[in-house]
N, C-alpha and C positions, 0 to 999 in steps of 0.2 A: 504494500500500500504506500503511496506517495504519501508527502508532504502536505497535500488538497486533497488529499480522502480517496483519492482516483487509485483503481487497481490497476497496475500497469496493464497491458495487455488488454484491458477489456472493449477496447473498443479495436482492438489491431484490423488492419488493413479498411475500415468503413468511413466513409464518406460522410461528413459531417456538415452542410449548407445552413450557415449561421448570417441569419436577416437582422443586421444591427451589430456587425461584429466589431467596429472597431475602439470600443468604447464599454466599459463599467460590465455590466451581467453578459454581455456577450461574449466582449473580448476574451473576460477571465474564460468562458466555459470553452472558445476555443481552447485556450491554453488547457485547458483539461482532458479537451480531446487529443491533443496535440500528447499529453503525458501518458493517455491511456492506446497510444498506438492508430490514432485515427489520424483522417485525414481531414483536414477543416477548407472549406471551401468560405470567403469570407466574403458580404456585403454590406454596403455602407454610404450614406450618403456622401460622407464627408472625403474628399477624395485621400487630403492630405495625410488624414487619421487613418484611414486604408492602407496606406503607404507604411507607415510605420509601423502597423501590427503586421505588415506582411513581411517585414524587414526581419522581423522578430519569428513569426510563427515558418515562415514560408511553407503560405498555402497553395491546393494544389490549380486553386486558382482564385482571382477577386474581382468583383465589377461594384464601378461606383454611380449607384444611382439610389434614387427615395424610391423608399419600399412600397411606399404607400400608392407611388402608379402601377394597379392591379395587372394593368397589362404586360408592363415592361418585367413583373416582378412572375408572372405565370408564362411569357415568352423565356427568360431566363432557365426557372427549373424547367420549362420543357427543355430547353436546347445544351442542358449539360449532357456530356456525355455516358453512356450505359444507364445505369440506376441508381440512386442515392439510399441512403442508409439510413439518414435522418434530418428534418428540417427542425432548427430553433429559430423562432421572430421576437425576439427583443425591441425590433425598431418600435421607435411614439413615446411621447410624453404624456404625462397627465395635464389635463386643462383645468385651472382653478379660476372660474373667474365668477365673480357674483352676475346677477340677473341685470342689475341695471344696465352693466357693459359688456354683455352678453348678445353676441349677434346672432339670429336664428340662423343666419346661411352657415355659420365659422360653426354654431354647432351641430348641424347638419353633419358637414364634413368629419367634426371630429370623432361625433360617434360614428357614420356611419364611415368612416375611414376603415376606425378600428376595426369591425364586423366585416368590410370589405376586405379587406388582407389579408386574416382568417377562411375567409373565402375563397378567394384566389389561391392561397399556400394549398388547399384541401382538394381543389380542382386541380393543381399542377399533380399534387401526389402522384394521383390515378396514373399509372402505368411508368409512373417516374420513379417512385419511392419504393422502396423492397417491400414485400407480407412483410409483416412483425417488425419493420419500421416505425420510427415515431414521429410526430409531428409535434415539438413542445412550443405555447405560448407561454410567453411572459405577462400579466396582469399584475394587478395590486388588491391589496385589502382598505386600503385608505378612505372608497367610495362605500363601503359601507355604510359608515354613520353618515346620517344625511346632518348635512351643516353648509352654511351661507358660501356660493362660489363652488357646490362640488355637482350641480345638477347635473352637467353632462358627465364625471368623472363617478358618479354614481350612479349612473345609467349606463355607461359600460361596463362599469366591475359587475351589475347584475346580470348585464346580457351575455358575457363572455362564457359562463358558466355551462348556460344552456346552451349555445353556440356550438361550444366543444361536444358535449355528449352527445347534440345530434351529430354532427358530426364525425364522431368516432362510430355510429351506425353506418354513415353513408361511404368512407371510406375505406373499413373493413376488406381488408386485412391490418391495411395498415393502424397503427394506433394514434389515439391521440389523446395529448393533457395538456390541463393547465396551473401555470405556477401562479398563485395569490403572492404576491413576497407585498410585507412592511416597508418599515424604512429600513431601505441598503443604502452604506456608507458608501453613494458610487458619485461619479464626476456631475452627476444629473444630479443630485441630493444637494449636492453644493451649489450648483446655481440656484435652485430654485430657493433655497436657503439664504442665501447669502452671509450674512455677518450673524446670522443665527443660527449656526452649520453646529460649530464647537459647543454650543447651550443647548442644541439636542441631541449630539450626542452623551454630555452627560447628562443630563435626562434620561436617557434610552440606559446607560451603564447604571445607572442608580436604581431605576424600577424595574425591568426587563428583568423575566424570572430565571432568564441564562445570566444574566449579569454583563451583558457585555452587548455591543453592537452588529447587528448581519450586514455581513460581509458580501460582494458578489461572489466567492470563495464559494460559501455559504449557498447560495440559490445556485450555481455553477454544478456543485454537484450532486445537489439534485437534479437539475436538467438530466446530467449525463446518467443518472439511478435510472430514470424516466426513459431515456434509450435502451438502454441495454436490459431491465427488466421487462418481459414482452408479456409479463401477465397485467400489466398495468393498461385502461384504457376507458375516455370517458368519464373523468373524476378531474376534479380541482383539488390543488395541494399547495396548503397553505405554509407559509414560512415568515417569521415576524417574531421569531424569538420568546414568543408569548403574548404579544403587544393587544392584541383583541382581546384576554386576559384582564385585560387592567380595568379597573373603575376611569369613566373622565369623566 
């Protein structure tokens, strides 16, 4: 067992196509596949940030485009070569905004972005991704509690749920889940934080019933548990240290 929990070998020789790779929950989970014998296949909007994780993992391939053009993102896994082994979509931010400055078009888009990628990634599958592949999204738990500014961001942490499980019908053989994760200590935490980054992390270290902060480490691997276990399929799996736990 590695250092990140990853068993050597357990992914050797598969093809791993990570949507959102070059940055926080994705990147690390390349690097996990990369440790467990895989092959990571990386995308990324950002060209630069491509560049540099590829510098680092040398993938066995990368293209830099947004994920979220359903076309360009299902022309893709169609046009990779043979068959792939497993898709992660990390790509998207949460959107916090209150209702007064809340544009119905921008939240159109942003949920039905999210539901649309989802979509697309689950149509490429079909005859791309191996039986007993997986297809893992990344979501959050944060939209659960309804509070001022999380309307759209609460309406997709509901609907992604149901999303997946049908979907893990329609896709069958192939599998699919979904990761819930809290607050991870990732490059996105930080902006949206700002100068309030360091005051909840220790918050998170003082009441968090592990005592300490999730890491993309942390959700990384489980993504990869979520590959390579093929009885898993159709379920969301939560990660937040305990955080929904807490009284607020």
């Amino acid at each position: 067992m590695s250092a990140d929990g990853t068993a050597r070998g357990e992914l050797a020789g598969q093809t791993v196509v990570v949507l959102g790779g070059s940055a926080g929950i994705g990147l690390e989970t390349a690097r996990q596949v990369r440790a467990a014998g895989g092959e990571p296949v990386l995308v990324a909007r950002d060209a630069e940030r491509l560049r540099r994780a590829a510098a680092e993992l040398h993938p066995v391939r990368t293209a830099a485009f947004d994920a979220f053009d359903t076309g360009r993102t299902e022309r893709f896994l169609g046009g990779l070569p043979g068959t792939v082994d497993h898709v992660l979509v990390t790509a998207g931010s949460p959107a916090y905004t209150p209702l007064d400055a809340l544009d119905p078009a921008d939240a159109g888009r942003d949920f039905g972005g999210r539901l649309a990628l989802a979509v697309a990634v689950a149509r490429a599958s079909r005859g791309k991704v191996r039986p007993g592949g997986a297809l893992v999204f990344v979501g959050g738990t944060g939209g659960r509690r309804p509070a001022p500014g999380m309307a759209v961001t609460g309406a997709v942490t509901a609907a992604l749920p149901a999303l997946v499980a049908n979907l893990a019908l329609e896709t069958a053989p192939v599998r699919v889940a979904l990761i819930a994760a809290g607050f991870v200590d990732t490059p996105l935490s930080a902006t949206l934080l700002g100068d309030g980054l360091d005051a909840r992390r220790e918050e998170l270290r003082r009441t968090l019933p592990i005592g300490r902060v999730v890491g993309p480490a942390d959700v990384a691997a489980l993504a990869v548990h979520l590959m390579v276990n093929d009885a898993l399929t159709g379920a969301t799996y939560d990660i937040d240290g305990g955080q929904q736990l807490l009284a607020h």
